[in-house]
TORVOBA-784584 format. One line per 10 residues: number of its first residue (from 1); their letters; for each residue x, y, z of N, C-alpha, C. Coordinates in nm, 4 decimals. Last residue first. Layout:
<tiros>
NUM> A> X:Y:Z:X:Y:Z:X:Y:Z ~ ...
</tiros>
This chain:
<tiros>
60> XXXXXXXXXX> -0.7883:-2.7728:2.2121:-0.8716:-2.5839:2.2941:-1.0041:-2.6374:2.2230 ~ -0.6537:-2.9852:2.2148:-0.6699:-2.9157:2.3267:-0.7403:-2.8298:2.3778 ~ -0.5463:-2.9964:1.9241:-0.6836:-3.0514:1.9526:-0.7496:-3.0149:2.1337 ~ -0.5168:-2.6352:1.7815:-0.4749:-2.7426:1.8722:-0.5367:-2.8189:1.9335 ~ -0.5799:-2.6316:1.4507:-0.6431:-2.5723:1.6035:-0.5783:-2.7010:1.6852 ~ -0.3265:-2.5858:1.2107:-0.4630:-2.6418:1.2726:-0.4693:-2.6182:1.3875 ~ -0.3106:-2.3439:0.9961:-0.3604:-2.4433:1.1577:-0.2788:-2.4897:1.1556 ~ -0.4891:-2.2368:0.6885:-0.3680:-2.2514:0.7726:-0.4024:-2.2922:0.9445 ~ -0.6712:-2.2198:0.3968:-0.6585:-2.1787:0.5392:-0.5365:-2.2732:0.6246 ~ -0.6691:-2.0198:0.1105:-0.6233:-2.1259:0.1520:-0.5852:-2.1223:0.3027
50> XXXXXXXXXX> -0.9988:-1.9026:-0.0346:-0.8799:-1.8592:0.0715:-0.7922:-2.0577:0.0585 ~ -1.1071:-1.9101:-0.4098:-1.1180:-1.9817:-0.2519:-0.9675:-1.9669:-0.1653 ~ -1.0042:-1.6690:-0.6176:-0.9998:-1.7693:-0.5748:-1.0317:-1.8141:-0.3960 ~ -0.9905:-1.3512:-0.6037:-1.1192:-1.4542:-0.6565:-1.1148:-1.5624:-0.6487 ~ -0.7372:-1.3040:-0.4811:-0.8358:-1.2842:-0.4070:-1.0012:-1.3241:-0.4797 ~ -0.4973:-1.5115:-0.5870:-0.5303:-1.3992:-0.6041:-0.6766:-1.4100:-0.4895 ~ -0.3945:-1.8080:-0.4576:-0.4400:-1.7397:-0.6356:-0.5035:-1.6322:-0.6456 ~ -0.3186:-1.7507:-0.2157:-0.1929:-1.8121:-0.3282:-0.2694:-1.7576:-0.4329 ~ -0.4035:-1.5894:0.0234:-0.4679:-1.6484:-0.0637:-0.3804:-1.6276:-0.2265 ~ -0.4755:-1.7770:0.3674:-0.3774:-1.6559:0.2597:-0.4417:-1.6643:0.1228
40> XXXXXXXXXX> -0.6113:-1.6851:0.6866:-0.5928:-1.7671:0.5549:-0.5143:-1.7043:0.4232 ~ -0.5524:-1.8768:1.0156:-0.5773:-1.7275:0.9475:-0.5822:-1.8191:0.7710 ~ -0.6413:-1.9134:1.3238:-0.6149:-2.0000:1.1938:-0.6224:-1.8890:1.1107 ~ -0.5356:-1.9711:1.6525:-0.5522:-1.8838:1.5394:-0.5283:-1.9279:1.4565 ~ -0.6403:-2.0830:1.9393:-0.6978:-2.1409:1.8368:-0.6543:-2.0074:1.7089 ~ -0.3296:-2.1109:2.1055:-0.4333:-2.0350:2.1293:-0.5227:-2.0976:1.9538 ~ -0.1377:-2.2802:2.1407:-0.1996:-2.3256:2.2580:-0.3477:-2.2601:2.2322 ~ 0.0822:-2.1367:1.9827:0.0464:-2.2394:1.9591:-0.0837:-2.2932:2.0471 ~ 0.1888:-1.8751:1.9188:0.0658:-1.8701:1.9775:0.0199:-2.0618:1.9680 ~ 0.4200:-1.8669:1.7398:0.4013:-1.8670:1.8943:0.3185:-1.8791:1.9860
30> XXXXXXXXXX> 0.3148:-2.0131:1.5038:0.3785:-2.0786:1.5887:0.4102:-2.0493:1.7472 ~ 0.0989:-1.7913:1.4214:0.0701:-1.9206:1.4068:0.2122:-2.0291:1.5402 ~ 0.2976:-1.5651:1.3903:0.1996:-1.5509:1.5194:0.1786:-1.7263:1.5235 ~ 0.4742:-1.6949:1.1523:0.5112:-1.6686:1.3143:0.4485:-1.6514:1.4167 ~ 0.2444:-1.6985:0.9646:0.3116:-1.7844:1.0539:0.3745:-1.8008:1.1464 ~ 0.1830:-1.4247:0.9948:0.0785:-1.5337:1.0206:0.1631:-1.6285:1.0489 ~ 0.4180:-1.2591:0.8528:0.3868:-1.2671:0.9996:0.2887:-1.3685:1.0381 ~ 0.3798:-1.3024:0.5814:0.5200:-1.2881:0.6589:0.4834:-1.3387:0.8225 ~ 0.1512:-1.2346:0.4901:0.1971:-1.3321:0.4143:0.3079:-1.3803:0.5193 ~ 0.0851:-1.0187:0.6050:0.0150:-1.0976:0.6597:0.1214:-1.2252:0.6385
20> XXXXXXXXXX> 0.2829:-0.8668:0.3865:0.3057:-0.8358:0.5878:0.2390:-0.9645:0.5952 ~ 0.1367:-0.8917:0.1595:0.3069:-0.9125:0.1855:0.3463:-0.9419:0.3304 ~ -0.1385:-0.7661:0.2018:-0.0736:-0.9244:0.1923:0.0844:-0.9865:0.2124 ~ -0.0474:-0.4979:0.2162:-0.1043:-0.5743:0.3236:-0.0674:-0.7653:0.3300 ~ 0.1118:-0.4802:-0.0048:0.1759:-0.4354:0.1064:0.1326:-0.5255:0.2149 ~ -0.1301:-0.5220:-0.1764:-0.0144:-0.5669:-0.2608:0.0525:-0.5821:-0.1374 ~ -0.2628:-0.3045:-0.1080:-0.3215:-0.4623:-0.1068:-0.2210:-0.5033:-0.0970 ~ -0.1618:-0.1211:-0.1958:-0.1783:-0.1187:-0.0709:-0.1734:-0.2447:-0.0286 ~ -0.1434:-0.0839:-0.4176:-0.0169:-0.1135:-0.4080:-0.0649:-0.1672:-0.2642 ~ -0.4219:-0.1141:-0.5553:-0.3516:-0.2516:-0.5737:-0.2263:-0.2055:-0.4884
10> XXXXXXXXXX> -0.6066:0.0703:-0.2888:-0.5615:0.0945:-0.3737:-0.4418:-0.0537:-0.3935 ~ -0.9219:0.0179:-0.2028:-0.7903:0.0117:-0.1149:-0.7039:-0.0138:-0.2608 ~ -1.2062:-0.0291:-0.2686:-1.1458:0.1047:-0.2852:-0.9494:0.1121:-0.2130 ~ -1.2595:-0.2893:-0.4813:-1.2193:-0.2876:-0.3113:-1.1851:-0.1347:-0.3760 ~ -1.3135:-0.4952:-0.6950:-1.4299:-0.3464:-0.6568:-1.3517:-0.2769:-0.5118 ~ -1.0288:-0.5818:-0.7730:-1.1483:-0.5525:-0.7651:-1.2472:-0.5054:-0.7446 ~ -0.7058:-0.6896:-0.9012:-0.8122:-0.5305:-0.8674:-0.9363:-0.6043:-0.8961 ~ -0.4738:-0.9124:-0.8270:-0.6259:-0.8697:-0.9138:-0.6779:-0.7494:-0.8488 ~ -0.1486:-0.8976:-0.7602:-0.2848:-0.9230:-0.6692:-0.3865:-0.8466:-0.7898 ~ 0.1043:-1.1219:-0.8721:0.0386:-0.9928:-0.8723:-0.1049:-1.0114:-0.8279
</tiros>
């Protein structure tokens, strides 16, 4: 469950947004291999430090 914090975007919304990102980052992450996208998720709620995802292909 995602923490409420000062954000005006209501917990179900959040709740939705992360679900999608949660889903799709990796797939962009693998098709886009060549291009530098590192995105970040965040396993312990949104007061915890992001956990970031890659790595940048040593190429670009």
């Amino acid at each position: 469950m995602l923490e409420r914090d000062h954000s005006p975007i209501a917990p179900e919304l959040r709740a939705a947004v992360h679900a999608h990102y949660q889903h799709v980052a990796p797939l962009l992450a693998r098709h886009f291999t060549a291009t530098p996208i590192v995105f970040a998720s965040f396993p312990h709620g949104f007061d915890a430090p992001p956990q970031w995802h890659g790595p940048l292909n040593p190429r670009c």
